[in-house]
MARFITOR-511474 format. One record per residue: residue in three letters; x, y, z of N, C-alpha, C in turn. Coordinates in steps of 0.05 Angstrom, whole numbers, plus 32768, in hexadecimal, padded with zeros to 4 digits. Atoms other than C-alpha are relative to their C-alpha. Example, Ala and Ser with C-alpha at 12.3 -4.5 7.8 and 13.67 -1.06 7.14 Angstrom:
% residues 2
ala80127FE8800080F67FA6809C801280188000ser7FF07FE87FFF81117FEB808F7FF18016800E
% end
This chain:
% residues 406
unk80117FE88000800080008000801180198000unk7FF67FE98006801B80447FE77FFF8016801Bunk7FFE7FF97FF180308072801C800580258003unk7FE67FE58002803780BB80007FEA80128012unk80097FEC7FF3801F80F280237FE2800B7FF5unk80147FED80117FD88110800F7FF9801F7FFFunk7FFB7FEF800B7FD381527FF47FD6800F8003unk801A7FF180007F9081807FFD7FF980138011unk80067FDA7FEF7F6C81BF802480067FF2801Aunk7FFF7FF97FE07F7F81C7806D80257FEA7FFAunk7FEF80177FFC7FBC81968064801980118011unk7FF87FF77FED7FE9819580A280247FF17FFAunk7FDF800D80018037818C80A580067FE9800Bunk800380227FED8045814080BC801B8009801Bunk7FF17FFB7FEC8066815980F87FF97FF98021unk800D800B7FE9803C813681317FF47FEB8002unk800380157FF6802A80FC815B7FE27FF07FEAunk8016800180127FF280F0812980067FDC7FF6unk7FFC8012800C801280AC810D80177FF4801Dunk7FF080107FE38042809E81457FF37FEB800Eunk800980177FF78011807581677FF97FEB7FEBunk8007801280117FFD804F812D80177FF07FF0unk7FF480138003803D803E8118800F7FE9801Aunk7FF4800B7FEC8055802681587FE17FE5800Aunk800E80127FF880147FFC815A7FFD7FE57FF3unk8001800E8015801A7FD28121800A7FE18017unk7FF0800D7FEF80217F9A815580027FE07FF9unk80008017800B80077F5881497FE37FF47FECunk8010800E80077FE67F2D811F7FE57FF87FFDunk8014801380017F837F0C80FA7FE980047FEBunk80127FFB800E7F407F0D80D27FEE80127FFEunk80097FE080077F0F7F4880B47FFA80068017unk80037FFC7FE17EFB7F6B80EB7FE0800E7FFDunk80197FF2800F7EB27F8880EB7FFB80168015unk80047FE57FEC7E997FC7810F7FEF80098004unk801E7FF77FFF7E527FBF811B7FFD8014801Bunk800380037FE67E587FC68160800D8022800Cunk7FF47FE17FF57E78801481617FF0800D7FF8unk80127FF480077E4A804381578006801F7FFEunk7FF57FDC80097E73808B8153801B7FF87FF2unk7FE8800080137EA9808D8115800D80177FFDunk7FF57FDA7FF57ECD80CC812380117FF97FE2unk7FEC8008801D7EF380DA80D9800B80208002unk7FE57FEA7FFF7F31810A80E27FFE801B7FE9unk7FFB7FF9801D7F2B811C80997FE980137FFCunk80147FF080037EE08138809A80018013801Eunk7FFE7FE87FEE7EF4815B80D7800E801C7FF6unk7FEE7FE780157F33818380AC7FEB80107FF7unk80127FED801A7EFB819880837FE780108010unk800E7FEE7FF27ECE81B180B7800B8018800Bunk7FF07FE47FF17EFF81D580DC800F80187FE9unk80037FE2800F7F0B81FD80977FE1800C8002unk80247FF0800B7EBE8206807F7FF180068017unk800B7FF77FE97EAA821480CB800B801F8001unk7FEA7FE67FF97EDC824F80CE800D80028010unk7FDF80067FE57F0782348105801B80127FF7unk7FE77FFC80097F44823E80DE7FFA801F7FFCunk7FFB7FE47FFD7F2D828680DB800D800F801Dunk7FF17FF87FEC7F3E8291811C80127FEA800Eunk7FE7801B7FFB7F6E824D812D801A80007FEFunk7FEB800E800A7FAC8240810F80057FDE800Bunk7FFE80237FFD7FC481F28105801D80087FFCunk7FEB7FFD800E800B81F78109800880177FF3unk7FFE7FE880058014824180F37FED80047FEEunk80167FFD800F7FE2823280C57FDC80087FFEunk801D7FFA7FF37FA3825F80CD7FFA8018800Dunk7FFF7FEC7FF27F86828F80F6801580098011unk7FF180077FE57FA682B0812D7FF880118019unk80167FF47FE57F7382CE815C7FFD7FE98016unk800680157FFC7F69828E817880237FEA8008unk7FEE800B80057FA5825A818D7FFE7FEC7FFCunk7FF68017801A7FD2822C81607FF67FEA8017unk800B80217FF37FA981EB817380167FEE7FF8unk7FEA801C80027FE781BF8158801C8006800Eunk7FEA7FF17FFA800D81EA818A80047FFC801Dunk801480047FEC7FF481D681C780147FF9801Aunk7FEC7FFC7FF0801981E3820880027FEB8019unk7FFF80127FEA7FFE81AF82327FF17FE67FF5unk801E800E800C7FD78175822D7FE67FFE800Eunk801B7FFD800C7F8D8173821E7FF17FE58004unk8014801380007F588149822C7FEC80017FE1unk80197FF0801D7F20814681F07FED800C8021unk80107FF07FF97EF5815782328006801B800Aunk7FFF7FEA7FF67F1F818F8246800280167FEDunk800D7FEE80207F1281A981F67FE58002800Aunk80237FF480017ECD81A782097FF980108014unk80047FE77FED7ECF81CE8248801280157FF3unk7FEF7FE680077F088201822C7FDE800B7FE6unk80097FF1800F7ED2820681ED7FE78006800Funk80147FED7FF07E958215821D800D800C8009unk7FFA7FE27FEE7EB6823F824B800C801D7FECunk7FF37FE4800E7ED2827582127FEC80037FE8unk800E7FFD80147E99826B81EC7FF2801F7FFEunk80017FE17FFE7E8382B08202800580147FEAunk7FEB7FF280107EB982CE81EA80057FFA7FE5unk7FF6800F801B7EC3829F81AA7FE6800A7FF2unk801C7FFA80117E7C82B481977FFB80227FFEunk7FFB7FE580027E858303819E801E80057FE9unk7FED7FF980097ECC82F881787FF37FF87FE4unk8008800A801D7EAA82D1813B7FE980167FF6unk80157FE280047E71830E813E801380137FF5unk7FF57FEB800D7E9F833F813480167FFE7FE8unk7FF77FFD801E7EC4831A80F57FEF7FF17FF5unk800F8005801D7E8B830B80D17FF67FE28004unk7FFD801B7FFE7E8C82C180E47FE47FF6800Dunk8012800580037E4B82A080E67FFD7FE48015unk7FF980127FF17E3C826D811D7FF07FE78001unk8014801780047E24822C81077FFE7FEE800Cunk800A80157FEB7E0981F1812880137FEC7FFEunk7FE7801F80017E3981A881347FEA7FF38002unk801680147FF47E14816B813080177FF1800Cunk7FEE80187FF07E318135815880107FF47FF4unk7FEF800C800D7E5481168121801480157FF6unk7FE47FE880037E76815A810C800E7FFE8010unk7FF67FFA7FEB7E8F815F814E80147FE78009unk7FF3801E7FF87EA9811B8158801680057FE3unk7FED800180137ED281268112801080168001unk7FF77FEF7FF27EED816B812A80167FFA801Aunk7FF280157FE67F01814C817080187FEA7FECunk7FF78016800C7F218115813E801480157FF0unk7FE57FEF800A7F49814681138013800D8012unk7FEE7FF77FEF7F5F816C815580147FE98013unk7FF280177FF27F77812D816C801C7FF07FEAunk7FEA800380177F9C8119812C800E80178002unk7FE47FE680067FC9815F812C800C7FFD8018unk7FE87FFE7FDF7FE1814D81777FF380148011unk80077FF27FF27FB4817F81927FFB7FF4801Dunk7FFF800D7FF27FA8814C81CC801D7FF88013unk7FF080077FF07FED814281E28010801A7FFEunk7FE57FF67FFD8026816F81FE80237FFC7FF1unk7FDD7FFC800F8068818981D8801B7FF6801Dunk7FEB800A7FF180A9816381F2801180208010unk7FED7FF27FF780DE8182821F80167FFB7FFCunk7FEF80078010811B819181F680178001800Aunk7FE57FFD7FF6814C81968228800B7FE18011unk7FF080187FFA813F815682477FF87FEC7FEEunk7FFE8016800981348131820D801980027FEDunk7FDD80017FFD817E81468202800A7FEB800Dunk7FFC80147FE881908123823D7FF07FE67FF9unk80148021800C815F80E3822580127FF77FEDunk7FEA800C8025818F80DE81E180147FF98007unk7FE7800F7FF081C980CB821580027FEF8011unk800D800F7FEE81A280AD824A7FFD7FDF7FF6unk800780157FFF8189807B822080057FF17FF2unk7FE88013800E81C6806A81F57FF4800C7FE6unk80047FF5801C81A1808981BC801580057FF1unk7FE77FF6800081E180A881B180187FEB7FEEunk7FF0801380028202806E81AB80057FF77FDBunk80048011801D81EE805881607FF1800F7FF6unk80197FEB801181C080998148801080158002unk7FF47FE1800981E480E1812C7FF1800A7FFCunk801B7FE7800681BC81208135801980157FF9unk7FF47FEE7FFB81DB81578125802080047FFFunk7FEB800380008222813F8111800C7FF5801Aunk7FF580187FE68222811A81587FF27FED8005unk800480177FFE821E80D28165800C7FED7FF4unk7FFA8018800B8227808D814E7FF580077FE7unk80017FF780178221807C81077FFA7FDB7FFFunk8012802380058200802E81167FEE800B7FF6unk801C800D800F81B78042810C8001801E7FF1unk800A7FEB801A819C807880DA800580168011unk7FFD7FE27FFB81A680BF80E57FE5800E8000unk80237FF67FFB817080E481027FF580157FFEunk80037FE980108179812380E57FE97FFC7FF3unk8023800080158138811080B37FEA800C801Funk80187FF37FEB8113811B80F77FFD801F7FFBunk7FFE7FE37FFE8122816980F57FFE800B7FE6unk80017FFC801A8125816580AF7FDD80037FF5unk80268001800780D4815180AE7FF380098013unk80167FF67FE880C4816880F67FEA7FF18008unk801480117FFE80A2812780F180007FE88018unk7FF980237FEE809C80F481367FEC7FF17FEEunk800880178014807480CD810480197FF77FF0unk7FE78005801280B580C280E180137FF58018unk7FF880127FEA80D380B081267FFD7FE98007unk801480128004809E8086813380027FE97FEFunk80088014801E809D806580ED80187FF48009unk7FE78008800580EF805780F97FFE7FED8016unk800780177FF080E68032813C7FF27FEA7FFFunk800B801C800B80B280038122800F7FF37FE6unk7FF78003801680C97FFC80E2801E7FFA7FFDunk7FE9800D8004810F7FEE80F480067FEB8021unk7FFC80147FEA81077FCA8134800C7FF38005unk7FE6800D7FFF81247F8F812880207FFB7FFDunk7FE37FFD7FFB81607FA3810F801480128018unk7FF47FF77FE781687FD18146800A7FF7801Eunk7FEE800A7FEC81607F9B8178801A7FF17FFFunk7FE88016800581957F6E8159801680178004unk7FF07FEF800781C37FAB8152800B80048021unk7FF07FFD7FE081C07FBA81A080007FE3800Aunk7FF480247FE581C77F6F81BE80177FFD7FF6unk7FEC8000800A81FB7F6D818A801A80128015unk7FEB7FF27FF282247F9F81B77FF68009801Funk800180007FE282067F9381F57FEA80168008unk80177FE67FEB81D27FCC82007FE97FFD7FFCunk801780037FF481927FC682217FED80187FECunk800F7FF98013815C7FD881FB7FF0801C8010unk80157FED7FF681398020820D7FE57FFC800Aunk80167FF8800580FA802A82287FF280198009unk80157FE2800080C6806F822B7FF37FFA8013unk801C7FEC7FEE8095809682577FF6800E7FEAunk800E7FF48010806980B7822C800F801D8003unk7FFC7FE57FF8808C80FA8249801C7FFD7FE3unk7FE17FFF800580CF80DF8238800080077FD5unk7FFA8006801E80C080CC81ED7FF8801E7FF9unk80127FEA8009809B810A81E5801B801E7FFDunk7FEA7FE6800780DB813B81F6801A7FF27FF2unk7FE880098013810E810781D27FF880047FE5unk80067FEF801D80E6811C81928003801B7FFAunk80077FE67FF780E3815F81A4801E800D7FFEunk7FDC7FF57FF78132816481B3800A7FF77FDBunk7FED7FFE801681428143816C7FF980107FE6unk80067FEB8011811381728146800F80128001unk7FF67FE67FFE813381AB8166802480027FFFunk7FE4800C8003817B818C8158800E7FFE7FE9unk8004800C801D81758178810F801180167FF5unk7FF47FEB800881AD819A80E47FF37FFA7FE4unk80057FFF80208187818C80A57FEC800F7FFAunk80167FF48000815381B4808A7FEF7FFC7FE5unk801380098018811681A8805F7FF8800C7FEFunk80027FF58025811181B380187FDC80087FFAunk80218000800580C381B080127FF27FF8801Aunk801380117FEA808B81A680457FF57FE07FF4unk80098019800D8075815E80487FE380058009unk80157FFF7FF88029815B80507FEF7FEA8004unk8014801B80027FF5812780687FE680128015unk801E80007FFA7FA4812D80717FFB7FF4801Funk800580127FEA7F90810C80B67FF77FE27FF1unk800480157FFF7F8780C780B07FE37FF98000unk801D8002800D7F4580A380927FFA7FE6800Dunk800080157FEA7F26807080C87FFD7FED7FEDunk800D8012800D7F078041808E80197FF77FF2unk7FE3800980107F57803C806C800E7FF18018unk7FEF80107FEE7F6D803180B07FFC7FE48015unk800D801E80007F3B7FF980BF80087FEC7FF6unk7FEC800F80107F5A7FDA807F80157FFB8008unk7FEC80057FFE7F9E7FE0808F80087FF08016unk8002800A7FE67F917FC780DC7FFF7FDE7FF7unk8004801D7FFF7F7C7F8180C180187FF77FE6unk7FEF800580167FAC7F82807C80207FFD8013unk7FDC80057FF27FF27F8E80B47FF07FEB8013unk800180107FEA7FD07F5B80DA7FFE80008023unk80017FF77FE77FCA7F7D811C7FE77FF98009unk8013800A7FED7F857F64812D7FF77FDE7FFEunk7FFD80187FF57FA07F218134800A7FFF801Dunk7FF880017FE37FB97F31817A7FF08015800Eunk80137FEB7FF17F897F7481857FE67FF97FF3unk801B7FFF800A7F407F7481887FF280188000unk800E7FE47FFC7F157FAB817A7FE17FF27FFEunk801D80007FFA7ED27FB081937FF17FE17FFCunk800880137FF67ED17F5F81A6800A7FE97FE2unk7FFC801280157EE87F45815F801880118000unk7FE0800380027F327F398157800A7FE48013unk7FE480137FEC7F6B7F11817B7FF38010801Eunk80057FFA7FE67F697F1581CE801C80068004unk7FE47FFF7FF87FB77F1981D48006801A8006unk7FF87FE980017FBF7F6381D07FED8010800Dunk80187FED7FF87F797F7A81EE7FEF800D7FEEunk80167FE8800E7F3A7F9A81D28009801F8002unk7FFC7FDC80007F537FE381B77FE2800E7FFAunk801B7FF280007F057FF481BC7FF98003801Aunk800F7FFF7FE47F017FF0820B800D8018800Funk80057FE57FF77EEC802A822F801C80048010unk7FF57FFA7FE57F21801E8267802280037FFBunk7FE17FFF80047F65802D823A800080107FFEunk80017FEB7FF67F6180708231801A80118000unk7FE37FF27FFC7FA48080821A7FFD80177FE4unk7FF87FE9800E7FBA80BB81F3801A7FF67FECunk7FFC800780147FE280BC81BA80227FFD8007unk7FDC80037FED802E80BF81DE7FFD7FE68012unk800680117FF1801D809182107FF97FE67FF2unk80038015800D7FFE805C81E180197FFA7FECunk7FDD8001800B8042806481B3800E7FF38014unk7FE180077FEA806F805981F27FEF7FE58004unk800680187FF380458019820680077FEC7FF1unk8002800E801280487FFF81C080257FFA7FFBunk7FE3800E7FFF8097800A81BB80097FF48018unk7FFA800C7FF080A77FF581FD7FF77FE48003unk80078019800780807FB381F280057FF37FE4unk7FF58003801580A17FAF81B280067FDD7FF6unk7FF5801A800680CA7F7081B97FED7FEB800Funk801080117FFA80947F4A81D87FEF7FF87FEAunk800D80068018806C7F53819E800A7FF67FEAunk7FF78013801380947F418171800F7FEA8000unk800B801E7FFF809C7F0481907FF17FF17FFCunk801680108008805F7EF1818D7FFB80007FE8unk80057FFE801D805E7F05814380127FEA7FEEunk7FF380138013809D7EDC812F7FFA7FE1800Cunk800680167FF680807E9E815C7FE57FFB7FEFunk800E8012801480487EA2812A800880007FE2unk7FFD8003801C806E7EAD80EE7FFA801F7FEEunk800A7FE98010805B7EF080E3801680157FFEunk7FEB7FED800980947F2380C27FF1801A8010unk800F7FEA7FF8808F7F6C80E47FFC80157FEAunk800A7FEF801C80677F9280B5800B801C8000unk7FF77FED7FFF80857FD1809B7FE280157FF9unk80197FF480008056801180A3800A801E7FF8unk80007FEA800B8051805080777FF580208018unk800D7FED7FE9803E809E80A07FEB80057FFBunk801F7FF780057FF980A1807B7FF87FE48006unk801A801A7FF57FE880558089800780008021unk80037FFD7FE37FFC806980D37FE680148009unk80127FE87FFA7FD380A680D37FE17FF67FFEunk8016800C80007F9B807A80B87FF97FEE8016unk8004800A7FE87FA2804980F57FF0800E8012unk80057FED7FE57FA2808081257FE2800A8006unk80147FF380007F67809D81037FE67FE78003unk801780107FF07F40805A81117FFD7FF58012unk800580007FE87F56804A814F7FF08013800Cunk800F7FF37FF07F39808981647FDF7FFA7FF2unk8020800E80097EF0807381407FFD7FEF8010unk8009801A7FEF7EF1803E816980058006801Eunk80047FF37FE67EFD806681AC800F7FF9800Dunk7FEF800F7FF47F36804781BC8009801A8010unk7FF57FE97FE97F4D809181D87FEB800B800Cunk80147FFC7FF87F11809C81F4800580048023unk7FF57FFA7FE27F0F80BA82417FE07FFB8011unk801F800A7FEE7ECA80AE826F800780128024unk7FFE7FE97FE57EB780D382AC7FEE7FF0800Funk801B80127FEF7E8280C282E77FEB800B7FFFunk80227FF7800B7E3480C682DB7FFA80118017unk800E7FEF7FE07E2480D78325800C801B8001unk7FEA7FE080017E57811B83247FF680027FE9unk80097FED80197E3E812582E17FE080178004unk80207FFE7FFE7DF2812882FC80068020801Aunk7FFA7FF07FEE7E0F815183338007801B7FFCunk7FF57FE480047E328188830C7FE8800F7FFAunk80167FEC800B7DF0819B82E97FEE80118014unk800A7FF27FDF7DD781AD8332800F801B800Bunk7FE77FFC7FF77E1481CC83448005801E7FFBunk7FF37FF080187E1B81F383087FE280147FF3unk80177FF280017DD4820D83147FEF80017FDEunk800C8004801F7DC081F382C77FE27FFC8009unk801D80067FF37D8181D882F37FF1801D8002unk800A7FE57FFE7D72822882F57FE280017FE7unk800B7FFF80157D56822082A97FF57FE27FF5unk800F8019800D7D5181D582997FF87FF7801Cunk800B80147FE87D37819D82BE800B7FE27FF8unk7FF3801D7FFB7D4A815982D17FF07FED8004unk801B80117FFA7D17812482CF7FF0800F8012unk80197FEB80007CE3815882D98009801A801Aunk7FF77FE97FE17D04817F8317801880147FEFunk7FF17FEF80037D2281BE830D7FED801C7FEEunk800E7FF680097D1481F582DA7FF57FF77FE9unk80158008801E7CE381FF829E800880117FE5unk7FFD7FEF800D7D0782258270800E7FF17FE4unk7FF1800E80107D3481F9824A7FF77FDB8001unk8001801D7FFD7D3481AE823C80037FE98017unk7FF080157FEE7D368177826580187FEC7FFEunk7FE3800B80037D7B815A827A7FFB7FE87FF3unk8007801880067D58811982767FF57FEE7FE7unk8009800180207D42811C8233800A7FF97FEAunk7FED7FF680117D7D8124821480117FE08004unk7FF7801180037D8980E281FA801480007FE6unk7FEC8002801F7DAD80F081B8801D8009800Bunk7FE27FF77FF67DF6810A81E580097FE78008unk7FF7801E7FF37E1480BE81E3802180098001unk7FE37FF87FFC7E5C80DB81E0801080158005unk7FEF7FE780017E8D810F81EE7FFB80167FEDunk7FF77FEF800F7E89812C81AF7FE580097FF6unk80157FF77FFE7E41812F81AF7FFB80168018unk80027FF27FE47E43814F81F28016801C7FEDunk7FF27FE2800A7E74818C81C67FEC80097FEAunk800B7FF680197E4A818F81917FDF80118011unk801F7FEC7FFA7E0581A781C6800C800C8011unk7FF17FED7FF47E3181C781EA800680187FF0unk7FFC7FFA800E7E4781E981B27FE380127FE8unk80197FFF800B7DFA81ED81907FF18013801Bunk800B7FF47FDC7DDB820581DC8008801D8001unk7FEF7FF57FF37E0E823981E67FF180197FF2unk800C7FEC7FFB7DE9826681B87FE780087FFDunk80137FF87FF77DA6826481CE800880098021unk7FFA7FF67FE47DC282648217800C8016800Dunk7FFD7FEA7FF77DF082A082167FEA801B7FFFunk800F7FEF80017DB882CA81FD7FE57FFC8019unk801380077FEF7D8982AD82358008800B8019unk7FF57FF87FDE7DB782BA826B800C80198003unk7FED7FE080067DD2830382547FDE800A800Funk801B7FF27FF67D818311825B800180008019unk8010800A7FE17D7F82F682A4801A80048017unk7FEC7FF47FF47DBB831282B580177FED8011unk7FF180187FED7DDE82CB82CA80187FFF7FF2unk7FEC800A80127E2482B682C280097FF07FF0unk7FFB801380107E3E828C828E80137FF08017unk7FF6801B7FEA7E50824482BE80157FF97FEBunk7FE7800D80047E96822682B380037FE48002unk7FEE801B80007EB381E282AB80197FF88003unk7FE67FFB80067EED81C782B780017FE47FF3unk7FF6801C80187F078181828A7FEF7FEB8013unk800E80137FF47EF0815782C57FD97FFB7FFFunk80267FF67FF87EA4816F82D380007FFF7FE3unk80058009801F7EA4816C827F7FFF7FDA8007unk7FFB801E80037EB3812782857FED7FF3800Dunk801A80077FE57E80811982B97FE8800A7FFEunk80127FFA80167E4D813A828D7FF97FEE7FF1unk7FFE800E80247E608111824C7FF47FE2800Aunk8009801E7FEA7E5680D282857FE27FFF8002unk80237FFA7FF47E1180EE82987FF67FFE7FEBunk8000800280197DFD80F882587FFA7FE07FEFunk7FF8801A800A7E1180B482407FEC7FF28011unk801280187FF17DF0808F82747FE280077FF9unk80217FFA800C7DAA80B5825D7FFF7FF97FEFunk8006800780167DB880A8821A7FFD7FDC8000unk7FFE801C80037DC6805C8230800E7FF57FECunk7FE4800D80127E0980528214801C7FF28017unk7FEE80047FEE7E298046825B7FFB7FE48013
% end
């Protein structure tokens, strides 16, 4: 399968975790896989395209790319929950709706599935995880023998590849891609001279990318570009490298590796990378004990992984129903709605509101609400209520359990 980069509107520099986990997942080994059983398909690709034709990118930048009233979402100083996107975008909605007033910007409705493909593109650019620290993932490139057999910068060994291309593409997908993709020869290379094989923290890998971008004496001739990742390519490719012979998703696959559809993994996109290399040589034990070669993996058929692991909710986060039921009390929403019939008569009932089965439904009436509600509560002279990532999450919980998805 052809691996070049795709080319079209919004397209983002391949310079983030976007494929990192996907190539580092490529793990093991089974037959088609089917996907009756998921019921939200978040697609990265129709998100790109919202977040132009919405007018995000009028005030966002992606990477310098874009507005700049608004901040670079592929820039992102910490990390991010998707529910602490959905409290940050209620709580400034205020403000975000007085700033789009005064350029012209028109404020249209999300349905649940926009919102979930949105969430899905902000999750493909790395908006979700924190930028490394480049001073100690200096110190990591000595620490962990890197050094030993990798040249950045006219220093190091001159065993494994030169990692200048990193700084050259600004790409940890190109990191990423090199550790799976050369694995084995890397471990033969260190037992060959005695050295113990590395392993990550999600922190660690995160500033040893970070240190060889900002290290790199080469510089790049052209941007390289790739689309977010297309869940229905990366469904394909999940059963074609054979990886859901040892993973199951959503109860069909292999048991060896675990269901990547259950609520209770919940990893992020650094963190699932480090688990995947650090269990590296286990897996591909079990791969050459069945005979299976380790498949080599392109940065758009990673990106496509990534983009259907997240369809399948594998990064998915969950909160508690009871604190969810609690905030809406709390948070004096009971002022205007009602809750199985108690409270006010002004707005909908909480209880009603069976169509919010996920997170990204819960941004999109959040998002839809916000402006009948600021104009309701400017009349009555109340303040606009806050969230913080948790109490979102314990919403999206409440929510869920009404809709009867929990």
């Amino acid at each position: 399968m052809a691996s070049q980069p795709r080319r079209g509107p919004l397209a983002l520099r391949l310079r983030h975790t976007t494929a990192l986990v996907g190539v580092l997942l490529i793990g093991c080994p089974l037959p088609a896989l089917g996907q009756e059983s998921v019921t939200t398909t978040q697609n990265p690709l129709r998100g790109a395209q919202i977040f132009g034709s919405r007018g995000c990118v009028n005030c966002h930048a992606v990477d310098g790319l874009g507005g700049d009233v608004g901040p670079d979402l592929a820039r992102s100083s910490r990390h991010r929950t998707i529910q602490e996107f959905a409290a940050t975008m209620w709580n400034h909605l205020p403000i975000m709706s007085q700033r789009m007033q005064e350029l012209g910007i028109e404020l249209e409705e999300l349905n649940a599935s926009e919102a979930a493909d949105l969430v899905a593109f902000l999750f493909t650019i790395g908006y979700f995880d924190p930028p490394g620290d480049v001073a100690r993932g200096k110190e990591l490139f000595r620490e962990k023998k890197c050094i030993v057999c990798h040249q950045i910068g006219s220093r190091g060994g001159v065993i494994g590849p030169n990692l200048d291309f990193v700084g050259q593409y600004g790409s940890p997908i190109l990191v990423a891609a090199a550790m799976w993709n050369h694995g084995p020869a890397m471990a033969e290379a260190m037992e060959a001279r005695g050295l113990e094989r590395p392993t990550f923290s999600s922190s660690e890998l995160a500033a040893l990318i970070s240190y060889l971008e900002s290290v790199s004496s080469e510089s790049l001739d052209g941007d390289v570009y790739v689309l977010p990742g297309r869940p229905s390519d990366g469904r394909v490719i999940f059963v074609e490298k054979r990886c859901i012979e040892c993973h199951g998703v959503a109860g069909r696959g292999g048991g060896i590796g675990g269901d990547l559809a259950q609520r209770e993994l919940h990893r992020g996109l650094m963190e699932f990378a480090v688990a995947m290399w650090n269990k590296a040589p286990a897996m591909m034990g079990a791969m050459e004990r069945r005979g299976v070669s380790v498949p080599q993996v392109g940065a758009v058929e990673m990106a496509d992984i990534v983009a259907y692991l997240y369809s399948v909710r594998y990064f998915a986060e969950s909160g508690n129903s009871a604190r969810g039921r609690r905030h809406l009390e709390e948070k004096r929403c009971l002022g205007c709605h009602s809750l199985e019939g108690r409270g006010g008569d002004i707005a909908v009932d909480f209880s009603q509101l069976t169509h919010i089965e996920s997170s990204a439904a819960l941004i999109a009436a959040v998002w839809n609400h916000s402006m009948v509600m600021e104009a309701a509560m400017e009349e009555r002279e109340l303040p606009w209520p806050t969230f913080s990532a948790d109490e979102m999450a314990d919403l999206a919980a409440f929510f869920q359990t009404v809709a009867g998805t929990r």
